[in-house]
C-alpha positions as CSV (number, residue, x, y, z in Angstrom):
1,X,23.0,168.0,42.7
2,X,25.0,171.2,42.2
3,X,26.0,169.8,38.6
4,X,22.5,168.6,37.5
5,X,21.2,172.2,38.6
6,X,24.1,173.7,36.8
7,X,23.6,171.2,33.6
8,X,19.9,172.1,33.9
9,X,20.4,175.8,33.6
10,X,22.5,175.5,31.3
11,X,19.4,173.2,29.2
12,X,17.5,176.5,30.0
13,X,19.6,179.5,28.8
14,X,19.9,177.4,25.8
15,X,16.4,176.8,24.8
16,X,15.6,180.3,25.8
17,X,18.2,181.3,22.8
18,X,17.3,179.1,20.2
19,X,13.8,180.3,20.9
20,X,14.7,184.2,20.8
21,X,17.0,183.3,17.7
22,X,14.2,181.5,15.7
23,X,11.4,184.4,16.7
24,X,14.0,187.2,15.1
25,X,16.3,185.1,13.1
26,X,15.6,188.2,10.6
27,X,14.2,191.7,10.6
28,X,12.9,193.8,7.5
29,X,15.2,196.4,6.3
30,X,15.6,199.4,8.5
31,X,13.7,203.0,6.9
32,X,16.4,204.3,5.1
33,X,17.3,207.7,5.9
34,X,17.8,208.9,2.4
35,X,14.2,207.8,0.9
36,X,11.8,207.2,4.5
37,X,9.1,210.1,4.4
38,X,9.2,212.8,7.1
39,X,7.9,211.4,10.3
40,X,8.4,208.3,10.1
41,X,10.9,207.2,12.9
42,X,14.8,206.1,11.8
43,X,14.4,202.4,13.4
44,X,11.0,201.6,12.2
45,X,10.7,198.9,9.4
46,X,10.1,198.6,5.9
47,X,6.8,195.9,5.5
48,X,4.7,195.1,2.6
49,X,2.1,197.6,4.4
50,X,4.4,200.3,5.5
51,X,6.8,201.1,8.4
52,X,6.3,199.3,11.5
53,X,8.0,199.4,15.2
54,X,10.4,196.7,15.2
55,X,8.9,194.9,18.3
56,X,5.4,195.0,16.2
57,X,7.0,193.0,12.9
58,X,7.2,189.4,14.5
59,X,8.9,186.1,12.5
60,X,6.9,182.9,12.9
61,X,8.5,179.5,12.8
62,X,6.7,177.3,10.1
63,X,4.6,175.1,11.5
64,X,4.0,177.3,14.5
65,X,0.6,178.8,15.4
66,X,-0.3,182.8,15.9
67,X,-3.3,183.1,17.9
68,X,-4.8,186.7,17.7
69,X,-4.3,187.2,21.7
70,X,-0.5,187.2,21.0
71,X,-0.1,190.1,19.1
72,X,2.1,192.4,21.7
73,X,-0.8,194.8,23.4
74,X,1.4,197.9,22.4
75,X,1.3,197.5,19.0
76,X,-2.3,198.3,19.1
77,X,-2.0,201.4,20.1
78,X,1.7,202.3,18.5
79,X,1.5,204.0,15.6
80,X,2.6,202.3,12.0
81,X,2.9,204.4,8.6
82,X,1.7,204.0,5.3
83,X,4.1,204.1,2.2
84,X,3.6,207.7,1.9
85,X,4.7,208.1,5.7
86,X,0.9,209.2,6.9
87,X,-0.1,207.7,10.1
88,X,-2.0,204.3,9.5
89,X,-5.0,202.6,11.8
90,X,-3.5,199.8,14.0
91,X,-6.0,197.5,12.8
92,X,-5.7,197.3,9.2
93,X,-3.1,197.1,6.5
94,X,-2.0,200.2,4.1
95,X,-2.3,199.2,0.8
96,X,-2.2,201.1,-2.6
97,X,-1.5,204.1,-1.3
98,X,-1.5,206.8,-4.5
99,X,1.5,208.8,-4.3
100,X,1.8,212.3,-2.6
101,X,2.1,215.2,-4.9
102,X,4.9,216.7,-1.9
103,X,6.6,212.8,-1.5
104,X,10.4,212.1,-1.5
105,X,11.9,211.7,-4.9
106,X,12.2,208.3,-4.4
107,X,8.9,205.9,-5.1
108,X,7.6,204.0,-2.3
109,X,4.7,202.0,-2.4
110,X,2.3,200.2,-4.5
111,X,3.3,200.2,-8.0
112,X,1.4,198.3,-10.2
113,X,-1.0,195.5,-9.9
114,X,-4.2,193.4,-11.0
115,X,-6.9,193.0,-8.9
116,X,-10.4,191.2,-9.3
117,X,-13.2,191.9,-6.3
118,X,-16.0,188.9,-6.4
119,X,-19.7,189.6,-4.5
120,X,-18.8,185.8,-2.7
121,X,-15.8,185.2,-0.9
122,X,-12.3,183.2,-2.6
123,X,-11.4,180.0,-0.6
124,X,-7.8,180.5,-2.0
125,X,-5.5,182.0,-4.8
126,X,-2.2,179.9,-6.6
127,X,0.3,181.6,-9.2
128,X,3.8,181.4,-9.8
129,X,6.4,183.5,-11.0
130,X,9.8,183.3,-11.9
131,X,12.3,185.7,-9.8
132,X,13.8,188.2,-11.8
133,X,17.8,189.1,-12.1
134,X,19.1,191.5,-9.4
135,X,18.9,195.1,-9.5
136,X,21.7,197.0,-11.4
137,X,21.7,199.5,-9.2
138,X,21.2,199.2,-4.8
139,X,21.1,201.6,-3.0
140,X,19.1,200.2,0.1
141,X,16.0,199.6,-1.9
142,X,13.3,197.3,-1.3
143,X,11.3,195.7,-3.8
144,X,8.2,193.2,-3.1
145,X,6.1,191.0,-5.3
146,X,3.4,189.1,-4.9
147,X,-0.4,187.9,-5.6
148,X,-2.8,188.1,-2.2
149,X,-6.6,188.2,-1.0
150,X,-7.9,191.1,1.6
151,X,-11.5,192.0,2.2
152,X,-12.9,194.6,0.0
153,X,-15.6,195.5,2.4
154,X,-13.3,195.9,6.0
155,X,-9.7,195.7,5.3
156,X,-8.1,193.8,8.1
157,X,-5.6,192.5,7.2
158,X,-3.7,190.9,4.2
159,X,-2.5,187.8,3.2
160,X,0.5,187.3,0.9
161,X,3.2,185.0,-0.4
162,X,6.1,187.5,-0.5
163,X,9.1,187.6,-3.1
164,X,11.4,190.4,-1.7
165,X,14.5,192.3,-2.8
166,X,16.5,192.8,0.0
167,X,13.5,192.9,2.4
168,X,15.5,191.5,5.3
169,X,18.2,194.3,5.0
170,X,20.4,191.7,2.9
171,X,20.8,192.5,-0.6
172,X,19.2,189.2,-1.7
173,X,16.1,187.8,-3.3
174,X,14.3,185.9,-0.5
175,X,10.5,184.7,0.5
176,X,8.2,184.7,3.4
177,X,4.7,184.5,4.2
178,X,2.7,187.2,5.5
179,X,-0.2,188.5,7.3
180,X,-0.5,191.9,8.6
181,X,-2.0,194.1,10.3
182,X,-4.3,193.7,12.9
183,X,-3.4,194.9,16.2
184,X,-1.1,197.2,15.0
185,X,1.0,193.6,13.8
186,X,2.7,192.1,11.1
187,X,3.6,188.6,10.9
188,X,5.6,187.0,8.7
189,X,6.9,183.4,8.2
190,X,11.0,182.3,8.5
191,X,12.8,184.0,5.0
192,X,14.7,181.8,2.5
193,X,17.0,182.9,0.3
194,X,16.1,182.2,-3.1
195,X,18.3,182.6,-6.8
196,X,17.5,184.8,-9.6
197,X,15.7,182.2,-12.4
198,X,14.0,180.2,-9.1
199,X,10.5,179.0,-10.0
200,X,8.4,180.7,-7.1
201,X,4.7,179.2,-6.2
202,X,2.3,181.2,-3.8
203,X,-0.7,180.0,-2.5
204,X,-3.2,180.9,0.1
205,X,-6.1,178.9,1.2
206,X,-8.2,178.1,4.3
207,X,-8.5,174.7,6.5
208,X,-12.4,175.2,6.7
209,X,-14.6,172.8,4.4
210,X,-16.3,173.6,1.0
211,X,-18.8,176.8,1.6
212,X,-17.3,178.6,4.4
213,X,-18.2,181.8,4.1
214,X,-15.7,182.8,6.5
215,X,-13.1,180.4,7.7
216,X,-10.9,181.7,10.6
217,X,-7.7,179.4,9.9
218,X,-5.7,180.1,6.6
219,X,-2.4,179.2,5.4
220,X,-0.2,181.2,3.3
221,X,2.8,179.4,1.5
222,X,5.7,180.4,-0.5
223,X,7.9,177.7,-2.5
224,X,10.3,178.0,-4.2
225,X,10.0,174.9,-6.6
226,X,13.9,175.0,-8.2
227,X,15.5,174.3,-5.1
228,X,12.5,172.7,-3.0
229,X,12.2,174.9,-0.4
230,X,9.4,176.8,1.2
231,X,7.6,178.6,4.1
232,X,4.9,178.8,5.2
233,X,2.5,181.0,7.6
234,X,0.0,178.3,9.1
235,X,-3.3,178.5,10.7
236,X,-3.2,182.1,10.5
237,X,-6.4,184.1,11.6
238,X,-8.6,186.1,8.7
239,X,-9.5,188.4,11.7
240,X,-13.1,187.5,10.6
241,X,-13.4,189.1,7.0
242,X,-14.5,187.5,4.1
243,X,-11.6,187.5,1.4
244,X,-13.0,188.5,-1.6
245,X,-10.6,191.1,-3.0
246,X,-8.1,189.1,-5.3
247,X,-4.4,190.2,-6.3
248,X,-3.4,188.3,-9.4
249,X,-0.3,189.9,-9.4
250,X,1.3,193.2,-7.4
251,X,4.8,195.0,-7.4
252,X,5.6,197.0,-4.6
253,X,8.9,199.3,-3.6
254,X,10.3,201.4,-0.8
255,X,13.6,203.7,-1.8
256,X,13.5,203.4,-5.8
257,X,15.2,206.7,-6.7
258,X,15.8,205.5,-10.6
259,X,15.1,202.7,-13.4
260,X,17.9,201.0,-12.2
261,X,16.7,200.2,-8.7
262,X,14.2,198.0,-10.2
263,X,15.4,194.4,-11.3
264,X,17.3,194.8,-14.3
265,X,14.7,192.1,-16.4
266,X,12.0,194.9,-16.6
267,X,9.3,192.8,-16.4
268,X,7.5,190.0,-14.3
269,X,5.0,187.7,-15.3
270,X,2.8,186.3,-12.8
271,X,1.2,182.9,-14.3
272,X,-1.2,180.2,-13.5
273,X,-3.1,182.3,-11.6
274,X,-6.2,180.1,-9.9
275,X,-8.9,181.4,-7.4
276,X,-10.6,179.1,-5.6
277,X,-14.8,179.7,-5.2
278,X,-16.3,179.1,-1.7
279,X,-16.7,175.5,-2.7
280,X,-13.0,175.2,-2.9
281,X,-13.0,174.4,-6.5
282,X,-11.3,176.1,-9.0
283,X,-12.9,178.9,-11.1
284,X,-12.6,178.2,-14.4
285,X,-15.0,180.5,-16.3
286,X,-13.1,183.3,-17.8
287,X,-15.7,185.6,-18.1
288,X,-15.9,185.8,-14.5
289,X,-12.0,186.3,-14.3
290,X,-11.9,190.0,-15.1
291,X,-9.2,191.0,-13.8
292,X,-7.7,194.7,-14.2
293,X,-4.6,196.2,-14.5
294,X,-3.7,199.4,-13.0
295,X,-0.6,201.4,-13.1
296,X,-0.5,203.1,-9.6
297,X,2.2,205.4,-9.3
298,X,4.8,206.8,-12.1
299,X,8.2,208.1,-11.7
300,X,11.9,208.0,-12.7
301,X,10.9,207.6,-16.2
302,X,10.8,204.1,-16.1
303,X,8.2,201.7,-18.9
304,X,5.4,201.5,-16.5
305,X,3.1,198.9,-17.7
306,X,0.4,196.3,-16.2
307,X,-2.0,193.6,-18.4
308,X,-3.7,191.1,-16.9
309,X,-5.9,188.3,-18.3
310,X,-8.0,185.3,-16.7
311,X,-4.5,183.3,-15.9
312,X,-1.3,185.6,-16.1
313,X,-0.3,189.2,-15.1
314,X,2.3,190.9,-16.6
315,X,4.2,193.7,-14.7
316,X,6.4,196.3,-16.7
317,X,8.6,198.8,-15.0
């Protein structure tokens, strides 16, 4: 008996570990000290949507289901920053956030982007781009792009299929899936490493049938179609908006203090762009595709640039 209760225990501690190890296989990079605005705390995180407390940025397993009850109850009231280090609400995400006139030297935020808002809501959004070569220059940066959806009329939350320069503190390109940030929480699916050249397809799209207004169940998916991998975010709750604020195409940074820090292509070109109509069909008018480009913030002297048509998006920097 006292070795099945040892053997059992031992069956315990184990489980217990490879569930803790699979729930924070990997953290976003830590603030860095050199480029984080005043304020913000020297162990938050860097997210698509700002700095978060580390116990409020969560990894889920793919196939695994978030329900909105299991968001940690102290994230709702912890405070999280925008890129520009201003206290954000806990229950929406910070996103293109213009640049203070009194900010860091460094750039941190939204960049560049194109962005279409419909009067209906999107059932979905598909593009693919190609990850760029590696930065010339690292010096703790974090760079993030990605097309998404959000709700124009009560931003809750996000959803995006994430490519990411060293956005798990690792000097690498990898992806992941997220959602963020209701209840003070972002959630993000397991990273993968991925390779400069990589094919990289994101999609988002919801589990409800054709005209769903506003589905409660979405999946966001990253792939990376060179080496067949992916990750995905399933089942993952639209916190009750109605997504019809588009993202063709979006770059994104924390800690760029020169031209360098960027990737050293100087350009990415988001293709194949589709939205999905409430009927879950593909809109293929492109009159009603118009997206536009924006240049967001401008610094370091770098070829800021953005063009967008009905398809493709094409990101200078």
């Amino acid at each position: 008996m006292k070795l099945l209760a040892s053997l059992l225990n031992r069956i315990l501690l184990l489980m217990a570990a490879l569930a803790a190890s699979s729930t924070w296989a990997a953290l976003p990079t830590t603030a860095n000290a050199a480029s984080r605005p005043t304020g913000v705390p020297q162990n938050y995180l860097i997210t698509p949507f700002g700095y978060f407390h580390p116990s409020c940025v969560r990894e889920v397993a793919d196939g695994a289901r978030l329900m909105d009850a299991d968001a940690p109850p102290a994230c709702a009231s912890r405070a999280h920053f925008d890129a520009q280090g201003k206290t954000a609400a806990a229950t929406g995400p910070t996103t293109k956030t213009p640049r203070a006139a009194n900010s860091l030297a460094a750039i941190n935020g939204w960049v560049e982007d194109s962005e279409l808002v419909a009067t209906s809501p999107y059932a979905g959004i598909n593009a693919s781009w190609q990850v760029p070569a590696a930065p010339a220059s690292r010096g703790g940066q974090v760079v993030y792009f990605f097309p998404g959806l959000q709700d124009s009329h009560s931003v809750q939350s996000i959803l995006q299929p994430v490519l990411g320069w060293n956005a798990f503190g690792d000097q690498a390109w990898t992806i992941a899936s997220w959602n963020c940030c209701r209840n003070g929480a972002a959630n993000y699916s397991t990273p993968r490493t991925v390779s400069s050249g990589d094919l990289i397809v994101g999609r988002v799209w919801h589990d409800c049938a054709a005209g769903a207004a506003a589905c409660g169940s979405w999946n966001v998916e990253t792939r990376d179609a060179t080496q067949n991998t992916l990750t995905t975010l399933s089942h993952t709750s639209n916190y009750g908006q109605s997504f019809n604020w588009a993202f063709g195409g979006v770059l994104e940074v924390y800690g760029v203090a020169n031209c360098q820090n960027y990737p050293a292509d100087g350009v990415i070109s988001f293709g194949n762009i589709q939205l999905l109509d409430i009927n879950k069909q593909i809109i293929s008018n492109p009159a009603s595709l118009a997206w536009s480009a924006n240049v967001l913030q401008q610094g370091c002297g770098c070829n800021y640039h953005a063009a967008a048509s009905a398809a493709a998006t094409a990101l200078s920097y």
